[in-house]
C-alpha positions in Angstrom: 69.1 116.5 91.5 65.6 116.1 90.0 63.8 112.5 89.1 64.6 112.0 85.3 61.2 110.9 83.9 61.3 109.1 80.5 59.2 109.1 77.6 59.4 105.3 77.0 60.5 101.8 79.2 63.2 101.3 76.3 64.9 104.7 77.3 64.5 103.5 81.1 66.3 100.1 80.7 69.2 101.6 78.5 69.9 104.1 81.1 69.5 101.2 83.7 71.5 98.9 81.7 74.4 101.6 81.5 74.2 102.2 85.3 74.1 98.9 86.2 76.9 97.9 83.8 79.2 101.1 85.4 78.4 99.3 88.9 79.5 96.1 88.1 82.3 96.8 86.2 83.8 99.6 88.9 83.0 96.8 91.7 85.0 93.8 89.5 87.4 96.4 89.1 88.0 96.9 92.9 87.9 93.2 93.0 90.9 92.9 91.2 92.9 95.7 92.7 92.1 93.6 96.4 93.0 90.3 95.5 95.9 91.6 93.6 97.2 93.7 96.6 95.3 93.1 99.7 96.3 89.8 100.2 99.8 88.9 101.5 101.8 86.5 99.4 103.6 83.1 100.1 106.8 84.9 100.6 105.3 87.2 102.8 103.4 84.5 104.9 106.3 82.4 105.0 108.2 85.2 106.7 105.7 86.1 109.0 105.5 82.4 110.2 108.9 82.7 111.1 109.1 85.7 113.0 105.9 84.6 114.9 107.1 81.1 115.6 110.5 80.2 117.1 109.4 76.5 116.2 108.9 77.3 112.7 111.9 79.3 112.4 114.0 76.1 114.0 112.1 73.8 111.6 113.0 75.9 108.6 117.2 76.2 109.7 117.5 72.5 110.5 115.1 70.6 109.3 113.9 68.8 112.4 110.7 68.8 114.3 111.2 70.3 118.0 109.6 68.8 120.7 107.6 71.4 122.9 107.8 70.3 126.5 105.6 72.1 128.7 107.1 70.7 131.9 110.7 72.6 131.0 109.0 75.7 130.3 107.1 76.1 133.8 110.2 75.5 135.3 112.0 78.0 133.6 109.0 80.3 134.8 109.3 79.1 138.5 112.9 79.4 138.2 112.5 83.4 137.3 109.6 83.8 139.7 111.8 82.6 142.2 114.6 84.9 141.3 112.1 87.6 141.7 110.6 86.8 145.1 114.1 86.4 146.0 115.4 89.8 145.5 112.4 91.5 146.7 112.8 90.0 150.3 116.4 90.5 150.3 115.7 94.2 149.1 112.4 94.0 151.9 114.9 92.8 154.6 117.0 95.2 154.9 116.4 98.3 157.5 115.1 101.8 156.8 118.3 103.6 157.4 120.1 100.7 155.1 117.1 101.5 151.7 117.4 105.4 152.6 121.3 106.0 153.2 120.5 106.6 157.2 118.5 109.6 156.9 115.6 108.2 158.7 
């Protein structure tokens, strides 16, 4: 595409004017279409909240605040860690021919 060149600044601002005017209306336009779609809604947030939070999701079936108590929570973690360590030394202390069927 070539320059345009015009024969007068009136004929240059009326073409700017209906540029412009197609820019800003096509940007409003996609405005619109964003906020109207882009954005989740309350219902949407509100089920989102509860699959993300099990406190949440207590809250909204009963009503009452939960207490969050760290100090039962490592337990439960030491408790399975220990489970863990446990099984791998009672699967470690058994002998070769006991793991391999006593082919070795």
């Amino acid at each position: 595409m070539g320059s345009k060149i015009y024969k007068n600044r009136k004929e240059a601002f009326v073409d700017f004017v209906k540029v412009s005017g197609a820019n800003l209306l096509w940007q409003i336009g996609l405005a619109v279409i964003v906020l109207e779609f882009a954005f989740p809604t309350p219902d949407i947030v509100y089920d989102l909240k509860r699959l993300i939070s099990p406190d949440f999701d207590l809250y909204c079936k009963t009503g009452n605040l939960v207490d969050f108590e760290m100090d039962f929570e490592n337990k439960l973690r030491a408790i399975r860690r220990e489970e863990v360590r446990s099984l791998e030394q009672y699967t470690n202390a058994k002998g070769p021919e006991a793991k391999f069927g006593g082919l070795i």
